[in-house]
NUDRENMI-150831 format. One line per 3 residues: number of its first residue (from 1); their letters; for each residue x, y, z of N, C-alpha, C. Coordinates in Angstrom, 2 decimals. Example, Ala and Ser with C-alpha at 12.3 -4.5 7.8 and 13.67 -1.06 7.14 Angstrom:
2
1 = AS = 13.19,-5.69,7.80,12.30,-4.50,7.80,13.20,-3.30,7.80 | 12.85,-2.25,7.08,13.67,-1.06,7.14,12.90,0.03,7.87;
This chain:
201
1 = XXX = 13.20,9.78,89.61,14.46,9.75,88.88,15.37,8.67,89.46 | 16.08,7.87,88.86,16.99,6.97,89.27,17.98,6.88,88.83 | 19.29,6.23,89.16,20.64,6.41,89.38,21.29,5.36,89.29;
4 = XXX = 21.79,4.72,88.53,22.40,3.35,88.98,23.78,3.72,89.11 | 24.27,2.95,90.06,25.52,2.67,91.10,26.28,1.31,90.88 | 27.32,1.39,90.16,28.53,0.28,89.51,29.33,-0.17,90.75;
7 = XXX = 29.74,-0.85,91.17,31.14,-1.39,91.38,32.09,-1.31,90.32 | 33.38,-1.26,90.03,34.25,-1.14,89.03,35.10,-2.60,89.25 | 35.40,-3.33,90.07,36.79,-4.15,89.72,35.88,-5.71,90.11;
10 = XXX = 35.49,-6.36,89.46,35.01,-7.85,89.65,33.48,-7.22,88.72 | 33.28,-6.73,88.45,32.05,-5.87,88.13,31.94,-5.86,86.34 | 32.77,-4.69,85.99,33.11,-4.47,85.02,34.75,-4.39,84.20;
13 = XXX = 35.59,-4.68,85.52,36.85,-5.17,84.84,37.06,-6.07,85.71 | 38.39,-6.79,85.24,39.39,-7.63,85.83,39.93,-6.93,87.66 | 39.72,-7.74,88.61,40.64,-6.67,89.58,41.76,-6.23,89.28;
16 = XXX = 42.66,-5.46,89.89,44.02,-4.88,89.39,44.55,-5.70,89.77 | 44.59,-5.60,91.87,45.31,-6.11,92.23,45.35,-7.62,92.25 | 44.94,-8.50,91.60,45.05,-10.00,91.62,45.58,-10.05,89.98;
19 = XXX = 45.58,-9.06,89.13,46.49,-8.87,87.65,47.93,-8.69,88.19 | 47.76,-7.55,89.11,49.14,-7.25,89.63,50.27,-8.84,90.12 | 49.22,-8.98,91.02,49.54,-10.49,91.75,50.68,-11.14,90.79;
22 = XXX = 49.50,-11.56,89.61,50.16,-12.83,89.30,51.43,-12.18,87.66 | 51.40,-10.76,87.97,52.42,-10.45,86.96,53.50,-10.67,87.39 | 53.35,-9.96,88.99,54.49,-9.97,89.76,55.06,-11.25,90.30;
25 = XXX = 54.21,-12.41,90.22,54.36,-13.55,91.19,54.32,-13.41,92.59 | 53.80,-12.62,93.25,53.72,-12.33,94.35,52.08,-12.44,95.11 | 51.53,-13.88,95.52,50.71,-14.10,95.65,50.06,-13.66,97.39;
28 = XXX = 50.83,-12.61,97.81,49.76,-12.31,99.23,48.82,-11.17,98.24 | 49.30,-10.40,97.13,48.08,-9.34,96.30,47.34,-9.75,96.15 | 46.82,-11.47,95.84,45.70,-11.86,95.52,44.47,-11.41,96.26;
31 = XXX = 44.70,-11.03,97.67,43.67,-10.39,98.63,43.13,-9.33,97.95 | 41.72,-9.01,98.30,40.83,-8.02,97.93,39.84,-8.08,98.80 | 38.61,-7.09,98.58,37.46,-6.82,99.81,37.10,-8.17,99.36;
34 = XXX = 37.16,-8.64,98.79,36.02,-9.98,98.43,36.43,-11.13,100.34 | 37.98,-10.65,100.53,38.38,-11.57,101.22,38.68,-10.81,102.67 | 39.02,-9.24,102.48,38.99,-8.62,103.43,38.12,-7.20,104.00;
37 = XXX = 36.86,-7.54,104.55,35.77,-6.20,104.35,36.88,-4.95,105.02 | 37.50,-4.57,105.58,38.11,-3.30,106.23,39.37,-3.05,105.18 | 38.64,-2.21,104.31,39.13,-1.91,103.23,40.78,-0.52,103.58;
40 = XXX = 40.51,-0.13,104.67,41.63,0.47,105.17,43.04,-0.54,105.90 | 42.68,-1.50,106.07,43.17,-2.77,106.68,43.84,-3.13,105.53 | 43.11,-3.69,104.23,44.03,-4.15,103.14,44.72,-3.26,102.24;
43 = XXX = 44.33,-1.78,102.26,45.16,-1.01,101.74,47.04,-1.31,102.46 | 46.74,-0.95,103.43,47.99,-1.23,104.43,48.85,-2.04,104.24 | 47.88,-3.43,104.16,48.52,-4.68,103.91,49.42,-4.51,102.33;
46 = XXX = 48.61,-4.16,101.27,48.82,-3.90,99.92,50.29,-3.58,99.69 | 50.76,-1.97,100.55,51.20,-0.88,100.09,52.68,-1.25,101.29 | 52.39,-2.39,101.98,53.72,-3.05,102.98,54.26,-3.99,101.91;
49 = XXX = 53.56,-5.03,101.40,53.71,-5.66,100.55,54.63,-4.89,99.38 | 53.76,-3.55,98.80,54.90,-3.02,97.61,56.09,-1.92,97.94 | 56.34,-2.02,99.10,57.92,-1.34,99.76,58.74,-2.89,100.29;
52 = XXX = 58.27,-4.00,100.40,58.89,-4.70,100.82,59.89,-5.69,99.20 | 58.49,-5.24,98.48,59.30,-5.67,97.16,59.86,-4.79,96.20 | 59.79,-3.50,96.76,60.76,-2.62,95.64,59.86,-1.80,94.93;
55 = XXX = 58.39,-1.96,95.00,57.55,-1.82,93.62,56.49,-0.48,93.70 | 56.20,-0.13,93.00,55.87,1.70,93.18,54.65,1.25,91.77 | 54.74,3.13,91.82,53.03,3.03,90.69,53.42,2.45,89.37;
58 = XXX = 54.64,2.85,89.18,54.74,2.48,87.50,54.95,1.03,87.04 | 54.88,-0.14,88.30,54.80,-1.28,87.70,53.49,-1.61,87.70 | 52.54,-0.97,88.61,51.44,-1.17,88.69,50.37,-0.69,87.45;
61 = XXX = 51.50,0.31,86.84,50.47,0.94,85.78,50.72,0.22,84.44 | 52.07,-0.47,84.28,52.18,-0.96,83.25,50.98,-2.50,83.19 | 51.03,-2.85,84.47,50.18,-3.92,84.28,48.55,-3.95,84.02;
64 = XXX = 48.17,-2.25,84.29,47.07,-1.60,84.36,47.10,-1.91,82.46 | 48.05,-1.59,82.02,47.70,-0.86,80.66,47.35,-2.37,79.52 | 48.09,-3.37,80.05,47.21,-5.17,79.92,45.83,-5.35,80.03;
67 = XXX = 45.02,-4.59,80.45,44.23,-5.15,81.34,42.77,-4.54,80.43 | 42.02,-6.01,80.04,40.80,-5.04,79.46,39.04,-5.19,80.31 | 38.62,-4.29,79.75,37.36,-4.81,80.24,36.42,-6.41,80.62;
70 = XXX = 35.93,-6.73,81.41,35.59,-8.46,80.86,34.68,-8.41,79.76 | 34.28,-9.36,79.36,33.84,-9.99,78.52,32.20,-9.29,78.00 | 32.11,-8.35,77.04,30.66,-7.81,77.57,30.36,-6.70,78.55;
73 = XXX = 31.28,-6.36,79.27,31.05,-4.94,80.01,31.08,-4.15,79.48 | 31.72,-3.30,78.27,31.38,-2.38,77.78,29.61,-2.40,77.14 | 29.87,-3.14,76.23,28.13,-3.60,75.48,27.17,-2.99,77.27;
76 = XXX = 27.25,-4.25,77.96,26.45,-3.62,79.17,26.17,-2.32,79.51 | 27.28,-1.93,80.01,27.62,-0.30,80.36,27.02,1.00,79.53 | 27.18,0.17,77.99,26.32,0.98,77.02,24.76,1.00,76.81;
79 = XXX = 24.66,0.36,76.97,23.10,-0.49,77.18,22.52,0.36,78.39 | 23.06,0.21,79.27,22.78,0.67,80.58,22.50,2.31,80.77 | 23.57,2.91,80.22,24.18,4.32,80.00,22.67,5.08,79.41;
82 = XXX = 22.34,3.83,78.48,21.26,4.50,76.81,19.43,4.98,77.57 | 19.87,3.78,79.05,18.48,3.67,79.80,18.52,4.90,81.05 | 19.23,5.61,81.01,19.38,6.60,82.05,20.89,6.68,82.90;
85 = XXX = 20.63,7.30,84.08,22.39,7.61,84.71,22.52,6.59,85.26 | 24.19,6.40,85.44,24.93,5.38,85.72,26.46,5.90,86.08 | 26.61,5.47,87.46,28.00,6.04,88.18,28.52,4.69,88.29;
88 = XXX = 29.81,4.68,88.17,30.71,4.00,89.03,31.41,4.25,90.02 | 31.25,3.77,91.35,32.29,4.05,92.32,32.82,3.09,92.95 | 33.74,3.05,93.12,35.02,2.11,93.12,35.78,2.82,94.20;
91 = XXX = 36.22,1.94,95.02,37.77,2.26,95.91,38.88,2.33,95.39 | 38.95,2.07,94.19,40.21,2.30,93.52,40.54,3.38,93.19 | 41.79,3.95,92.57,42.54,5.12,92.77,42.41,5.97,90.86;
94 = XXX = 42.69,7.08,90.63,42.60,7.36,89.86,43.77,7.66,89.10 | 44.56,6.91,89.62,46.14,6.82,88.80,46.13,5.55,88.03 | 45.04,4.58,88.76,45.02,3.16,88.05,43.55,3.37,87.46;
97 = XXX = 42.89,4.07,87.16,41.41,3.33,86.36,41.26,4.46,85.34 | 42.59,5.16,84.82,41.87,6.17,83.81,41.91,5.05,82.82 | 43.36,4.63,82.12,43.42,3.48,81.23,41.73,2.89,80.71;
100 = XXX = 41.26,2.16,82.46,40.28,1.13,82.16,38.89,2.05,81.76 | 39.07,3.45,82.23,37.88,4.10,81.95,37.64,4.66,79.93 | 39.02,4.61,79.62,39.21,4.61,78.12,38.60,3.83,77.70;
103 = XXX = 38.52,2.16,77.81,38.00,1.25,77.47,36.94,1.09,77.54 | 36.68,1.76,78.42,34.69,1.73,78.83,34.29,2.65,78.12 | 34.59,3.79,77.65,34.00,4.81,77.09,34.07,6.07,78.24;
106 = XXX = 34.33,6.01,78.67,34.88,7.03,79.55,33.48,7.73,80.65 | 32.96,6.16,81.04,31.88,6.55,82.19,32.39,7.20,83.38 | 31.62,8.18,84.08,31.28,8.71,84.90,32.02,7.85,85.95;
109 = XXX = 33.30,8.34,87.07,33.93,7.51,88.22,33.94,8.22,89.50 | 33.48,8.04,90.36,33.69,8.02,91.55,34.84,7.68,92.51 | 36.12,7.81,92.61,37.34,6.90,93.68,37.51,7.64,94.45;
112 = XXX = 38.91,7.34,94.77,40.12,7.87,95.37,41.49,8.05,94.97 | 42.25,8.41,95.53,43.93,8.91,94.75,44.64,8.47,95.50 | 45.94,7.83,95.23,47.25,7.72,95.91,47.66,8.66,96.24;
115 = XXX = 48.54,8.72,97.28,49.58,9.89,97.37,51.00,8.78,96.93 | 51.50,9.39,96.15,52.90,8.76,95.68,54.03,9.89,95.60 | 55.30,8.93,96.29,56.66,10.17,96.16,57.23,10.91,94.61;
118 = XXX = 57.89,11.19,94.69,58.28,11.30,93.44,59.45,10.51,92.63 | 60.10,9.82,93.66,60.56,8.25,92.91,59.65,7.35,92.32 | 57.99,7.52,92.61,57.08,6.99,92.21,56.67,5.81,93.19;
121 = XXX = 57.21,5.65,94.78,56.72,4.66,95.62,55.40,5.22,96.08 | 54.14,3.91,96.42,53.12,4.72,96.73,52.97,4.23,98.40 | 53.03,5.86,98.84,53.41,6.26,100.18,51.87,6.09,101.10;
124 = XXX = 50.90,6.13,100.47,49.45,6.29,101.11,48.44,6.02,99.88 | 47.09,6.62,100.67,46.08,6.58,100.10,45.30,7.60,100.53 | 44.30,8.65,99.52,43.49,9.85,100.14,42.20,9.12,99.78;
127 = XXX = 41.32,8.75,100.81,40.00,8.15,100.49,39.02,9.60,100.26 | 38.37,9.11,98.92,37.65,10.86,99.06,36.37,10.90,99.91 | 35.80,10.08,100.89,34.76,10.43,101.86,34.80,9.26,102.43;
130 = XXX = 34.60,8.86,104.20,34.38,7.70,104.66,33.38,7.25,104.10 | 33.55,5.91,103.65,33.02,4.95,103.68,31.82,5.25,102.37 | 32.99,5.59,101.35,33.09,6.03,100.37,31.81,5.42,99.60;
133 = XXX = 31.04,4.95,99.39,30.35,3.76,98.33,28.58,4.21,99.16 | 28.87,4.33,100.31,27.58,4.53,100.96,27.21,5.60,101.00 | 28.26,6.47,101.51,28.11,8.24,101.20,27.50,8.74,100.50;
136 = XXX = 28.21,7.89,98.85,28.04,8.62,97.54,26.78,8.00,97.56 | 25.56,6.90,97.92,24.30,6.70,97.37,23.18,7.47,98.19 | 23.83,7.36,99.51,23.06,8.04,100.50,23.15,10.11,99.55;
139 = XXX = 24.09,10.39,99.59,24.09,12.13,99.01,23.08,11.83,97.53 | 23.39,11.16,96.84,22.56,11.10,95.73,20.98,10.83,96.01 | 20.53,9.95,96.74,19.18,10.33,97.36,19.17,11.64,98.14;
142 = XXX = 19.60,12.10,98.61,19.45,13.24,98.83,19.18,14.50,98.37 | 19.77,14.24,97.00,19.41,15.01,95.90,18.32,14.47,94.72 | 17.60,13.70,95.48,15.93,13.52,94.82,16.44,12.16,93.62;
145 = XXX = 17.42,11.60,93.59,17.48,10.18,93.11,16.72,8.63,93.40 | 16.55,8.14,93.19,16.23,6.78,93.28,17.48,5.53,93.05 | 18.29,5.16,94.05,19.83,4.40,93.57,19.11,2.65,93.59;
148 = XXX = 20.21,2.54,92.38,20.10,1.24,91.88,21.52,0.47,92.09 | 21.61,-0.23,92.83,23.40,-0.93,93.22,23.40,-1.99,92.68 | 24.98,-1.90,92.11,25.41,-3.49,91.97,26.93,-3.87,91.87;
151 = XXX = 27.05,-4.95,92.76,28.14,-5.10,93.50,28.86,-6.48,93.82 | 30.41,-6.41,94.05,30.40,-7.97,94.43,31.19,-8.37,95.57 | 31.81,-7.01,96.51,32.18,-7.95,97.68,31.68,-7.10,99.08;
154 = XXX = 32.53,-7.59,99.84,31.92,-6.95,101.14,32.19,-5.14,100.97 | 32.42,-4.71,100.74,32.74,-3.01,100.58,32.01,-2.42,99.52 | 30.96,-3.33,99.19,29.12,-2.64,98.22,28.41,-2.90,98.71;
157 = XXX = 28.23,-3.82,99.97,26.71,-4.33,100.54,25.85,-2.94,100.93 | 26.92,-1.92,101.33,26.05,-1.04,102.29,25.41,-0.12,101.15 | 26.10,-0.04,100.29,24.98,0.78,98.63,24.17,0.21,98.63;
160 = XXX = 24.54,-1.30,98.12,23.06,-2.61,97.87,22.12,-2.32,98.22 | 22.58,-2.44,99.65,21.38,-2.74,100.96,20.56,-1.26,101.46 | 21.03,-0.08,100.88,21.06,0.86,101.17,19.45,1.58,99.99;
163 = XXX = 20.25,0.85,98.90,19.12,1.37,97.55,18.28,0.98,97.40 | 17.68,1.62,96.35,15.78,1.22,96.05,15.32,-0.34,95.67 | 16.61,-0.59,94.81,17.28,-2.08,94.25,19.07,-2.20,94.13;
166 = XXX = 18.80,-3.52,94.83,20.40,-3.81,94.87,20.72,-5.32,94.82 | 21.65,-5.84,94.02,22.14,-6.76,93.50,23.57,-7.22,93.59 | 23.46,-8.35,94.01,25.11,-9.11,93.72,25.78,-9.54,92.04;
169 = XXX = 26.66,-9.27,91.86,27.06,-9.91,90.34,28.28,-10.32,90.66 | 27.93,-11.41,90.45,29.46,-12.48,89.96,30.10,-12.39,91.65 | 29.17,-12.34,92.48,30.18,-12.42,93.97,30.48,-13.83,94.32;
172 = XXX = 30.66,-14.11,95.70,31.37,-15.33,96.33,30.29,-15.83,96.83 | 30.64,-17.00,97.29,29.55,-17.92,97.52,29.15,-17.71,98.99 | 30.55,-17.15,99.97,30.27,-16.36,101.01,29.57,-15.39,100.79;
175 = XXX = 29.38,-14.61,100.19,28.63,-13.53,100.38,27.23,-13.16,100.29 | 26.74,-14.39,99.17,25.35,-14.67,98.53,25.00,-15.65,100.11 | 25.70,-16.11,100.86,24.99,-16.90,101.46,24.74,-15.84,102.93;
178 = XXX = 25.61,-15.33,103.09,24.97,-14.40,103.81,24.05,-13.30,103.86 | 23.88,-13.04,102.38,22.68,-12.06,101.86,21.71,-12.75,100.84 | 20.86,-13.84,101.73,20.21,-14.25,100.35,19.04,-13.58,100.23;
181 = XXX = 19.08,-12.55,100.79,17.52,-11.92,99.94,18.18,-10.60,98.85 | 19.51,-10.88,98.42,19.96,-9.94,97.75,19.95,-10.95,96.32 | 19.06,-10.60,95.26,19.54,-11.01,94.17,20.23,-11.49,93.56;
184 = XXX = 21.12,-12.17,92.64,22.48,-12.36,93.08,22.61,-12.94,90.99 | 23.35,-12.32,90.42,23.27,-12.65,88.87,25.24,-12.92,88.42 | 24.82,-13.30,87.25,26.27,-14.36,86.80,26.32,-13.34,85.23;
187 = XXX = 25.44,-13.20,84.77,25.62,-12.96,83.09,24.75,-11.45,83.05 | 25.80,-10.38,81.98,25.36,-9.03,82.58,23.46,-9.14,81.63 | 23.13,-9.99,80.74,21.63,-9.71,80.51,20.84,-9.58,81.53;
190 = XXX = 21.55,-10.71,82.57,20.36,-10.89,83.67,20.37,-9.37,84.68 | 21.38,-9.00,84.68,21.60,-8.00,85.44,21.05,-6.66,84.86 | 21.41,-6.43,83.77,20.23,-5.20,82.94,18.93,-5.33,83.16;
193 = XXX = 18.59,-7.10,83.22,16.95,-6.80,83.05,16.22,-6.58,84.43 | 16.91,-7.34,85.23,16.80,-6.59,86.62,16.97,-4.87,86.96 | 17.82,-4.62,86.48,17.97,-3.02,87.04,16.78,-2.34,85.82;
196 = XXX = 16.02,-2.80,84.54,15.18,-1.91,83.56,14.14,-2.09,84.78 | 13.94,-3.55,84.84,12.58,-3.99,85.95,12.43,-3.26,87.28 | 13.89,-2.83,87.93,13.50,-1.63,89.01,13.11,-0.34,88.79;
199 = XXX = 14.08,0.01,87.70,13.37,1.23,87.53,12.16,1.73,86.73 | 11.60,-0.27,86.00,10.13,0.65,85.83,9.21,0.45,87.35 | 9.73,-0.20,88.07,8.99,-0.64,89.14,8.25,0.78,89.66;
C-alpha cells in the first residue's frame, strides 16, 4: 500500500509568506525554509517582524484569500488523488491554508496552528509533532504504508530521503546540488509519472 506525501507552499501553492512580503512591502518575509532550514528559527524571525510592524492574522488572511493555487496543481492533485492516497503536510498553520485547501478540493492536511490573542496579534506557534514532516512519514510506515515524498526546501528532505521514493519539485539550485541523487522535476506531468512509476515499482 502506498501513500504519497505533498509539501503545500512552493509545491502546490504560491508561498504565503513571500505573498505576504510583497503586499506588505516588507521584504525581510521574503525568507522561507528554502533559505532558512531551522524552521523554529524563522518562525521567530517571522512573528518579530509582525509585532514590529503592527500586523496580526487578519492582514495575513486577507492576503491568504488573493492567493490561488499555481498553475495546474489542482488538475495534478486530482490526478494524483484518482491513483490512490495523498497527504499534504505542510508547516503551515491552519488559520492560513483552509482558504487554499478550498481551492484544491479540500485534500487531506497535515500542519500546525497559531496561537493568536484576541486583538488578533499572532503571539506563537503550536507545532503538532517535532519535526513534523518526518514523524508524519515515519508513523505512516508504521502503519503498513509505502511513502512517496515530494518536496522543495530544506524542511522535506528528511520525508524525501526517508521514503520508498522521494523527489524535489521546483526547488533551488542549492538544494538539487546538494542532493543529486534526489530526482529533481519542474512540470507537475513529470512528477505524476514518477510517483505512478514508484508505486508500480
Amino acid at each position: 500500500m502506498h501513500i504519497t506525501c505533498l509539501d503545500l507552499e512552493g509545491v502546490l501553492v504560491p508561498e504565503i509568506w513571500i505573498a505576504f512580503s510583497e503586499a506588505t512591502g516588507i521584504p525581510e518575509l521574503t525568507r522561507t525554509t528554502r533559505d532558512e532550514p531551522d524552521y523554529g528559527k524563522l518562525m521567530d524571525f517571522r512573528l518579530g517582524v509582525l509585532r514590529e510592524h503592527g500586523l496580526g492574522l487578519k492582514e495575513i488572511q486577507d492576503v491568504i484569500a488573493t492567493i490561488d493555487p499555481l498553475p495546474g496543481a489542482k488538475e495534478f492533485l486530482d490526478e494524483l488523488r484518482a491513483e490512490g492516497q495523498a497527504i499534504i503536510i505542510s508547516d503551515t498553520f491552519t488559520q492560513f491554508a483552509q482558504p487554499l485547501m478550498k481551492k484544491l478540493g479540500w485534500p487531506t492536511l497535515f500542519c500546525n496552528e497559531l496561537e493568536v490573542a484576541e486583538g488578533g496579534e499572532v503571539t506563537g506557534i503550536r507545532m503538532r509533532c517535532p519535526d513534523s514532516k518526518l514523524t508524519t512519514v515515519r508513523a505512516l510506515q508504521s502503519c503498513g504504508f509505502d511513502t512517496i515524498a515530494a518536496g522543495d526546501s530544506h524542511n522535506d528532505l528528511g520525508m524525501i530521503l526517508a521514503s520508498k521514493a522521494g523527489f524535489l519539485f521546483r526547488s533551488t539550485d542549492a538544494i538539487k546540488a546538494e542532493h543529486p541523487e534526489l530526482p529533481a522535476f519542474e512540470e507537475y506531468d513529470d512528477l505524476l509519472a514518477a510517483i505512478r512509476q514508484a508505486i508500480a515499482a
